[in-house]
N, C-alpha and C positions, 0 to 999 in steps of 0.2 A: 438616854436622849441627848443629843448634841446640841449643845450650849447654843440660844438665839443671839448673833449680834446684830448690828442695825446700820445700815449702809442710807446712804442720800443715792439714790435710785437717779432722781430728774430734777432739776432746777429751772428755775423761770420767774422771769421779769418783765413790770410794765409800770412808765409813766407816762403821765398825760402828754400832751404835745404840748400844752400855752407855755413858754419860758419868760420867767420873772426875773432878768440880771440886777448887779446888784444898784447901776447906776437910778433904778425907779426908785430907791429908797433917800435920793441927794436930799430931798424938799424934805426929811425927816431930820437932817443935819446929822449926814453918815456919809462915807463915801465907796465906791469901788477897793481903793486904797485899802481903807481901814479893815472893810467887812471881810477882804482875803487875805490879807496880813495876821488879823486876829482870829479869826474862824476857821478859813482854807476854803470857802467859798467863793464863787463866781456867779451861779445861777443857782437857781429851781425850779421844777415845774408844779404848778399847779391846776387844778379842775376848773372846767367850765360848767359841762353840762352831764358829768361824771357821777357820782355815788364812791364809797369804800368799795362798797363789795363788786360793782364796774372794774375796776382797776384790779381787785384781787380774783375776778374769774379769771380777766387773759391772762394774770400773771399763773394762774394754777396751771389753763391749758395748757400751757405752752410748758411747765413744769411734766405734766402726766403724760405730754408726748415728748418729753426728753427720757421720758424714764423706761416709754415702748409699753405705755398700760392704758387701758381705755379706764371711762367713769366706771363703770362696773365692777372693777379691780378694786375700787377704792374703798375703806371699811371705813376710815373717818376722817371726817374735815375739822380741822381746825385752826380759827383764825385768832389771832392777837391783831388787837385793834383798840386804841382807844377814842375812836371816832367810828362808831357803829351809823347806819346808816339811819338807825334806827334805835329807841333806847330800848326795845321789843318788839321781835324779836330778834334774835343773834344775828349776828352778822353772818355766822358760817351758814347759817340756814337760809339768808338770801344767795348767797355763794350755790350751796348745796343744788336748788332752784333753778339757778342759771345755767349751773353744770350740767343739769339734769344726771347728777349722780346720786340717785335714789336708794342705792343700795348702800350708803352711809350714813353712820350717825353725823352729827355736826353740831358745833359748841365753840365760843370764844372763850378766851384766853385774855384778862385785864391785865397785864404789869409797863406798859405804854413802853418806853423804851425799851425794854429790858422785852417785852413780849415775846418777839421772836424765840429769842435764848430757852425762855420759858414755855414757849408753846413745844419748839422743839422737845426740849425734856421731856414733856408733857409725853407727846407721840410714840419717843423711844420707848416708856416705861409701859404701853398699851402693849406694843412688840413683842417686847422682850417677856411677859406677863405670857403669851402666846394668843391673847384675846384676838388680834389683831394683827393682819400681815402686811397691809398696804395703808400708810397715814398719810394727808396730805397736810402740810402745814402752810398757813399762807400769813404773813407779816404786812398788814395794810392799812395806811391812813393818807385822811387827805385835812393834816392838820390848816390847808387856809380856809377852814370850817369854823376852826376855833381860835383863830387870831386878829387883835386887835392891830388892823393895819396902820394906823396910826402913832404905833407904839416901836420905837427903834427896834425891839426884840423881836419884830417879825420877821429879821433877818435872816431868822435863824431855820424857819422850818420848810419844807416841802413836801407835794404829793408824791405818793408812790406804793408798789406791791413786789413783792419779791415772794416765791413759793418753793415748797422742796418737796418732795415726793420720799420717804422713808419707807425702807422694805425691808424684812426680815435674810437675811443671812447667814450661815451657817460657816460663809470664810471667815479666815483671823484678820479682821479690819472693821472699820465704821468706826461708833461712837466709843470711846475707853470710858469716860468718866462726866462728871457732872458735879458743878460745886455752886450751888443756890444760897443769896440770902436775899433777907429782909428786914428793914427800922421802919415803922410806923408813924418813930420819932419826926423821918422829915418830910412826912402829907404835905406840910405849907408852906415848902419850897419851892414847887412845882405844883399849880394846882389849875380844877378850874371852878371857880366858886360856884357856881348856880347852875339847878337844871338837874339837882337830886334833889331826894327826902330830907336833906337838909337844908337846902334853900330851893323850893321849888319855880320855877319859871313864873316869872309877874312882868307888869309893866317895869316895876323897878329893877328888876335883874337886866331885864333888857337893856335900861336906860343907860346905867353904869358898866354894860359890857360884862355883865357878870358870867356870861357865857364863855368867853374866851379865855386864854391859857393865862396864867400869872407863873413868872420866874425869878426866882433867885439868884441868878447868874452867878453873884460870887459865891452861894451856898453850893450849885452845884457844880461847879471847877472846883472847889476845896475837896467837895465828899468825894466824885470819879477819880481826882487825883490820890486821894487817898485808899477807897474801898477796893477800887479794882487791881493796883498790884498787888496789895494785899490778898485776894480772890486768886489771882494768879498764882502767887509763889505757893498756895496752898495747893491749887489743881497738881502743878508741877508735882512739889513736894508730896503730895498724897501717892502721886501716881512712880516714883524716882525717874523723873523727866528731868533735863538743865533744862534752860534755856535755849543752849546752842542747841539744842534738837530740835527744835521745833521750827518747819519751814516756812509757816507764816502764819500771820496773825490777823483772823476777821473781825474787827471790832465794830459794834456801836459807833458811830459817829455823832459824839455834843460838841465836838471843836478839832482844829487841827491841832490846837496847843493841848489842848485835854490828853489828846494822842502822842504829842511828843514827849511829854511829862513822863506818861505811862510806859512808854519805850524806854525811857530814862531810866524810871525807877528799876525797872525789871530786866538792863544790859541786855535791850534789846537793838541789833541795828534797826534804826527806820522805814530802813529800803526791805523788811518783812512785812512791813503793814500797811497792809492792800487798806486803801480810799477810794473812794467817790465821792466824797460830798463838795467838790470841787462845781459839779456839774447838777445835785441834785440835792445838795446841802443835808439836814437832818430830814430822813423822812422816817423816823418813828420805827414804829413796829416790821415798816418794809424794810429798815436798813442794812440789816445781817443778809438775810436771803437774796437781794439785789444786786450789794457786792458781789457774794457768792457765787449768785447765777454769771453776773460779769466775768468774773475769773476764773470760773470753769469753763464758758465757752472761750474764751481767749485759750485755752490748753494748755494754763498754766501750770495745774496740779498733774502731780506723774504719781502712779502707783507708788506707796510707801511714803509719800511724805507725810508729816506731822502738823496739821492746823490746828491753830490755839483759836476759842469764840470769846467771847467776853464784852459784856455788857453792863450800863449801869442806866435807871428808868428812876421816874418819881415814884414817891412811898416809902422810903426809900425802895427801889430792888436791884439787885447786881449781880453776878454771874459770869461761872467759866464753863467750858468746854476742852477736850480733847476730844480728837478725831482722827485716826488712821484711813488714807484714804488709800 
């Protein structure tokens, strides 16, 4: 039997329309200046009268009609999200609904940044198993759900959905490898304190904002700078990849500085690593598949080249990828 590999079929993306530049944050005592010098933003969009799973159905259509598959094709949905529409049931299952793609199971994926990376993983190993031919993975949040607008640090996040469509293949290309971790150690660098079993919703949660995101800023520029090249020279090294092979690089976006560091450490040129969060800043779990879908339909990627993934989420979690595409 001829060895299953796993190819990205169809990609697809969606943000809201409302744009938040960065001049609405002045009255926070921040400026345009500062927030794209330091970050590499400009704007983001965020939801009006939207939902998660809103935002990651067009992103999926428009994924499963790049790939030439109807809902039917599809065996499973799965979404990374850590802003469920809903805290039950799943997100992919309002997804699944929408799509009216009935003939799939559907299940989320929890590792908030890092989600995508990890939901992908997730899909490949369905495939490659043979359970499963056709996976659709969709990376969507609409983190100004869970932010304190009041607090400088809202600068940081945006709405969005990016989706991928994975399909079985028997050519010598797709996914090579996969290199996953996780620290438990850093839950309380990134968190959102209220609205579990552990501090259940009250008046006081509400009152104190307990719902909204808390961050670490310098904990998490230290760990990304740190865990992810590490991640990296390990894919590499696992795989006997340099560096200079690899034609580019889709990363997670926590910073534009987070990103040059990491090109630093790992002697990589910069001008390999495809951004957006200029225009869309961090949007979470959409940020890998968005990019992605961006720069495949730009026609950037050519048969044969080498893309590195790689991401880092709270919990800690962080993650490589290689891909032949």
């Amino acid at each position: 039997m001829a060895e299953i590999n796993v190819i990205i079929s169809g990609t697809g993306s969606y943000v809201p329309e409302k744009v938040i530049p960065n001049t609405w944050f002045e009255h926070l005592g921040t400026s345009d200046a500062w927030i794209y010098e330091k970050l590499g933003i400009r704007e983001r969009r965020v939801v009006t009268n939207e939902t998660t799973s809103d935002l990651a159905a067009k992103a999926a259509q428009q994924a499963v009609d790049n790939a030439g598959l109807t809902m039917n094709d599809i065996n499973l949905i799965l979404v990374a999200t850590a802003t469920p529409d809903r805290p039950a049931p799943s997100c992919a299952c309002f997804v699944q609904e929408k799509l009216k793609a009935f003939n799939s199971v559907a299940f989320d994926v929890a590792a908030v940044c890092s989600g995508a990376l990890f939901t992908i993983a997730t899909g490949v190993q369905f495939i490659r198993s043979g359970m499963y031919k056709n996976v659709l993975v969709i990376g969507a949040d609409t983190f100004s759900n869970i932010t304190d607008w009041n607090r400088r640090d809202a600068v940081f996040f945006g709405d969005g959905a990016g989706a991928v469509v994975l399909s079985a293949t028997n050519e010598k290309k797709g996914f090579l490898d996969f290199v996953l971790h996780a620290d438990g150690r850093g839950k309380e660098h990134f968190t959102i304190p209220a609205g579990g079993s552990e501090r259940p919703a009250s008046a006081e949660s509400l009152e104190d904002n307990g719902h909204t995101f808390r961050m670490n800023g310098k904990e998490v520029f230290n760990t990304a700078v740190t865990v992810v090249p590490a991640c990296i020279e390990e894919i590499l090294s696992k795989n006997n990849v340099s560096v200079e092979e690899v034609d580019f690089l889709i990363p997670h976006q926590p910073s534009i500085r987070i990103l040059q560091e990491i090109a630093r450490k790992i002697n990589m040129p910069f001008e390999k690593v495809k951004t957006n969060m200029d225009r869309y800043a961090n949007t979470s779990g959409g940020t890998i598949p968005i990019l992605l879908d961006e720069v495949h339909r730009q026609g950037t990627f050519k048969p044969g080249n080498l893309l590195l993934f790689a991401a880092v989420g709270d919990g800690w979690t962080w993650g490589s990828a290689l891909y032949k595409w």
